[in-house]
C-alpha positions, -999 to 999 in steps of 0.1 A, spaced: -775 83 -342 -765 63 -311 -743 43 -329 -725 74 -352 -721 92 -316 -707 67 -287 -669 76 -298 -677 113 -287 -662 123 -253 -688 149 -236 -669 159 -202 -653 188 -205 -617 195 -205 -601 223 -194 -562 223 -197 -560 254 -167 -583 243 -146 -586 203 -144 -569 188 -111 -534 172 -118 -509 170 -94 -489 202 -106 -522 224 -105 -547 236 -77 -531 221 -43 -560 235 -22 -585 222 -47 -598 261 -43 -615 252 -88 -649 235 -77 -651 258 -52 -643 296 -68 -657 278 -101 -692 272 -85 -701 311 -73 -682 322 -106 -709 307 -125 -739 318 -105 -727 355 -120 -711 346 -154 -731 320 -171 -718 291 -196 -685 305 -198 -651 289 -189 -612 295 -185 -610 285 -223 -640 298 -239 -630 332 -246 -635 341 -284 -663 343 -298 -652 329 -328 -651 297 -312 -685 297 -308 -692 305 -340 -669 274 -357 -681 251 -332 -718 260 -341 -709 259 -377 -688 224 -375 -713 207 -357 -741 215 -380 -722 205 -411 -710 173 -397 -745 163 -384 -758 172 -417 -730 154 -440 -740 121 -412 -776 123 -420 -776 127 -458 -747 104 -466 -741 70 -465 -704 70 -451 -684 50 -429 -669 82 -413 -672 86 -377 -691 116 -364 -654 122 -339 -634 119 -372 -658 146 -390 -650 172 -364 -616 169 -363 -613 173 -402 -634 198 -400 -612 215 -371 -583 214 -393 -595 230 -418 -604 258 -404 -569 266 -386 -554 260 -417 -578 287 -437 -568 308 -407 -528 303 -412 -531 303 -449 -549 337 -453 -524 349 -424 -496 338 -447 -511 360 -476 -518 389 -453 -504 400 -425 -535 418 -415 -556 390 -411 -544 376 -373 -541 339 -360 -537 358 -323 -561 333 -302 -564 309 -330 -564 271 -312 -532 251 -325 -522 283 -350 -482 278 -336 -481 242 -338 -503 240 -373 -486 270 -389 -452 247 -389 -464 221 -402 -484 241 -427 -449 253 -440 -430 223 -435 -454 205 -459 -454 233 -485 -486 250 -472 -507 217 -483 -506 198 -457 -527 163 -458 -558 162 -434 -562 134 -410 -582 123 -382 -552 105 -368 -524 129 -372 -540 161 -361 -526 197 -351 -529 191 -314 -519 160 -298 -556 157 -279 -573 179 -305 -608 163 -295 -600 179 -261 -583 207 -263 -592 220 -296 -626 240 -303 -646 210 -298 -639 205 -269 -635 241 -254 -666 254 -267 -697 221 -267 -700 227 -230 -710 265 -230 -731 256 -262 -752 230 -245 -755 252 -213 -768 281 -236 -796 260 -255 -776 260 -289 -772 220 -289 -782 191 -270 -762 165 -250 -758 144 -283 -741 178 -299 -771 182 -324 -782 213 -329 -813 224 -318 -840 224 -349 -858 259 -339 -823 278 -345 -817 283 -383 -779 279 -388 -778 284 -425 -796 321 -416 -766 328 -389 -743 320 -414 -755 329 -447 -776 301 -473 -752 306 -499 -721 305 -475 -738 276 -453 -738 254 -491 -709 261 -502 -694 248 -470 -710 218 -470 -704 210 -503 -668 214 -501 -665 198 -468 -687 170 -481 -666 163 -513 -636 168 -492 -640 134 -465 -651 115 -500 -615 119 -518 -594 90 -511 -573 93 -484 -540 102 -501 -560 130 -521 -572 148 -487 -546 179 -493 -554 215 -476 -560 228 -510 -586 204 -522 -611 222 -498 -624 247 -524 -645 267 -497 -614 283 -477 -627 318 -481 -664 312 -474 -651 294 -445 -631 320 -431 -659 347 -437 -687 327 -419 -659 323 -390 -644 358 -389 -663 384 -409 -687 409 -395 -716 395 -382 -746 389 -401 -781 400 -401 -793 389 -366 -761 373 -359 -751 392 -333 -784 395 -309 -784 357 -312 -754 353 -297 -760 375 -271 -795 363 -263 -777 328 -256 -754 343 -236 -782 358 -218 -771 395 -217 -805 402 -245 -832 390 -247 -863 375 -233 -844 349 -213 -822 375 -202 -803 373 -168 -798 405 -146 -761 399 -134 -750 387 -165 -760 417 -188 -751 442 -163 -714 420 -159 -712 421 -198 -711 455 -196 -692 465 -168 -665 450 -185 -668 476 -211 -647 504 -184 -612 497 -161 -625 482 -136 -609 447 -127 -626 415 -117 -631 427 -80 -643 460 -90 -672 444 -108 -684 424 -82 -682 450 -55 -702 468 -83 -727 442 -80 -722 439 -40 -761 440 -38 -765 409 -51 -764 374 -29 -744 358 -53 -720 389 -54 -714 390 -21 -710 355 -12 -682 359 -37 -668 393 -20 -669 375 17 -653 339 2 -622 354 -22 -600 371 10 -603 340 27 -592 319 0 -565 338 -8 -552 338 27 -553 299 28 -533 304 -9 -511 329 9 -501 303 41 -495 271 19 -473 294 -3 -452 297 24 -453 266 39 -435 256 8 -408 279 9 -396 270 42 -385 239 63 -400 244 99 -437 246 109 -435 264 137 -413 293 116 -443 302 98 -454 336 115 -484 347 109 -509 377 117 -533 362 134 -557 395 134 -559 397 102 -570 363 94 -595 363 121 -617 390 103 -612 365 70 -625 334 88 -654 356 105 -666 365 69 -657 332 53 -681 315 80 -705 343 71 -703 329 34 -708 294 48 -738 299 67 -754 317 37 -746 284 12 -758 261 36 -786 242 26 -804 213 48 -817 194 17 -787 197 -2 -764 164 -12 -736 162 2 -713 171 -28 -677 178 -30 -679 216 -22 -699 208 3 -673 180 22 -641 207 13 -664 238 29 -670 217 56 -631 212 63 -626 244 61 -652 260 85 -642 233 108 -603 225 109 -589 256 94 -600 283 115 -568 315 123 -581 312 159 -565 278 162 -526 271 173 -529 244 140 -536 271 114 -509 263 96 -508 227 103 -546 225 96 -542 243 60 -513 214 49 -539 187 62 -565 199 43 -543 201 9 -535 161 15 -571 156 17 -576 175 -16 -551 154 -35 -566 123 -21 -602 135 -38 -581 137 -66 -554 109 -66 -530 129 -72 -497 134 -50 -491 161 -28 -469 190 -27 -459 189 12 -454 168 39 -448 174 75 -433 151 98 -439 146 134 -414 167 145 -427 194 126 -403 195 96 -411 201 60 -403 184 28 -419 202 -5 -416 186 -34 -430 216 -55 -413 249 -57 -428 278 -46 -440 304 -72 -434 333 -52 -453 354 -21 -485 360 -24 -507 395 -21 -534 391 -1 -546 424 -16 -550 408 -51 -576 387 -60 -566 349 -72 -598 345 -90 -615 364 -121 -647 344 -120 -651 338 -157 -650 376 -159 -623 379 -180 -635 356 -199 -664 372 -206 -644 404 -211 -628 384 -237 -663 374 -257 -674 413 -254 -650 424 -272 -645 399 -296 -684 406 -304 -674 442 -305 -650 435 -332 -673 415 -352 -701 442 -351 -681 474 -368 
């Protein structure tokens, strides 16, 4: 399969989190993302619906399964993004011929639902011309193989592991018809690949978005780890904390007992405060007309070097949390007279790590140019973080839906 595989891209993208210039001056994501994940496991910013999971799952089996039984020239990449397609085109068609049914969270469902019309609800399918512009990316594909492969559901070549029985998850008869349709789909000609020659729209759509199956559901949350025997204490009592009111801090202050917990609790203030500084170091023009309370950000840095000393590990690499941790115990301490100064630094060094440009400079004199607006002050009694909490609000609840 080496050879059907090497086009596949298998980093992960995430379009709200991934370092550009315009996003996450402080480089605060590895950081924040790191202790998120110790609570909420294999989710992300993007991987919030559960029926991504489920198409993802049932696109990847198909395609591996149409690669191993059939002769074809296509491209295991190319398979997947047809196979996309389809599905947010099922989704916008049965939305079109009832209101009821909802495309709210659907990838692509604005972008695809005009060109769906445009083309007189038959649009042609194509690898090339696709929904999204990066649709290997940004699509389900790429949103959702990550927490797959984290959760034990495929491996790092996107195969499916062989002890879980997809065609049960999904139905035998269901499971066929799919691949029969999909498979007779890729093997018309070209110019004959039309929306409506995929004859298994409404199985499709059911094995996505009907109720779950028999067993469906305690899969899914065995792989999430909330069930099960592999089952993981903060993540099952995280899934259903999220089931009340309370917000991403009230959940981890419900779970203050916890190491991981309260590494978080002692590291957010303190990152928000650094948030908090460089936010107004971009709204004004002087460095030394930056006022600060000094008090208050003396009891942040006492708990954030708290934190610190409780990560610290003497036979750990020295990664990239590690080096920006280290800048921060170090250079950005409230006790200095270069707080302020000392926070700007340590955003140029971020952007070096990540080639990108920065969003302040000061001169020697002490004045500063911003070349990024400010988005406004910033609480430093609200959290900046959820911690993959809402997302896994977001998959709850989704399940929820699935399971009436």
């Amino acid at each position: 399969m080496k050879d059907v595989l090497e086009n596949i891209f298998f980093t992960e993208y995430d379009d709200k989190i991934t370092g550009t210039s315009q996003r996450d001056p402080l480089g605060l994501q590895p950081i924040w993302s790191f202790y998120g994940r110790r609570v909420v496991k294999h989710l992300t910013t993007v991987s919030t619906d559960i029926r991504g999971f489920r198409e993802v799952l049932l696109c990847l089996s198909i395609c591996n399964g149409y690669k191993e039984k059939k002769n074809t020239d296509w491209s295991y990449r190319n398979l997947i993004l047809v196979f996309e397609q389809l599905f947010i085109y099922t989704m916008i068609d049965k939305n079109l011929s009832n209101s009821n049914i909802s495309i709210e969270g659907i990838i692509g469902a604005d972008n695809g639902k005009s060109k769906f019309v445009a083309k007189g609800k038959n649009p042609e399918i194509s690898a090339q011309d696709t929904i999204l512009v990066n649709e290997i990316s940004l699509g389900y594909y790429g949103r959702y193989k990550t927490p797959l492969s984290t959760m034990g559901v495929i491996n790092k070549n996107n195969i499916v592991f062989s002890d879980i029985d997809v065609m049960k998850l999904y139905g035998s008869d269901n499971y066929r018809k799919i691949f029969s349709a999909f498979s007779s789909f890729v093997e018309r000609k070209e110019n004959d690949r039309c929306f409506k020659n995929f004859k298994a729209r409404n199985e499709l759509f059911e094995a996505v978005c009907g109720t779950f199956r028999l067993g469906e559901k305690d899969f899914w949350l065995e792989k999430l780890q909330v069930e099960g025997d592999y089952a993981d204490e903060l993540m099952r009592t995280s899934y259903y904390l999220t089931c009340g009111e309370l917000n991403s801090e009230g959940i981890i202050h419900k779970l203050i007992d916890s190491t991981e917990a309260k590494e978080i609790a002692l590291m957010e203030p303190f990152l928000r405060c650094m948030e908090s500084v460089f936010n107004r170091a971009l709204e004004t023009r002087r460095l030394d007309s930056i006022v600060i309370n000094e008090n208050e950000r003396k009891e942040h840095i006492r708990r954030f070097n708290d934190f610190i000393q409780i990560e610290r590990r003497k036979d750990k690499e020295f990664t990239l949390l590690d080096k920006r941790l280290e800048f921060i115990k170090t250079k950005c301490s409230p006790e200095s007279d270069m707080y302020v100064k000392s926070i700007i630094d340590y955003h140029t060094e971020v952007c070096k790590q990540k080639k990108s440009s920065v969003w302040i400079e000061v001169d020697s004199n002490g004045n500063i140019q911003s070349y990024v607006e400010s988005e406004g002050s910033i609480s430093l009694d609200d959290w900046g973080r959820n911690y993959y909490l809402t997302s896994l609000a977001s998959v709850r609840y989704g399940i929820e839906e699935l399971s009436r």
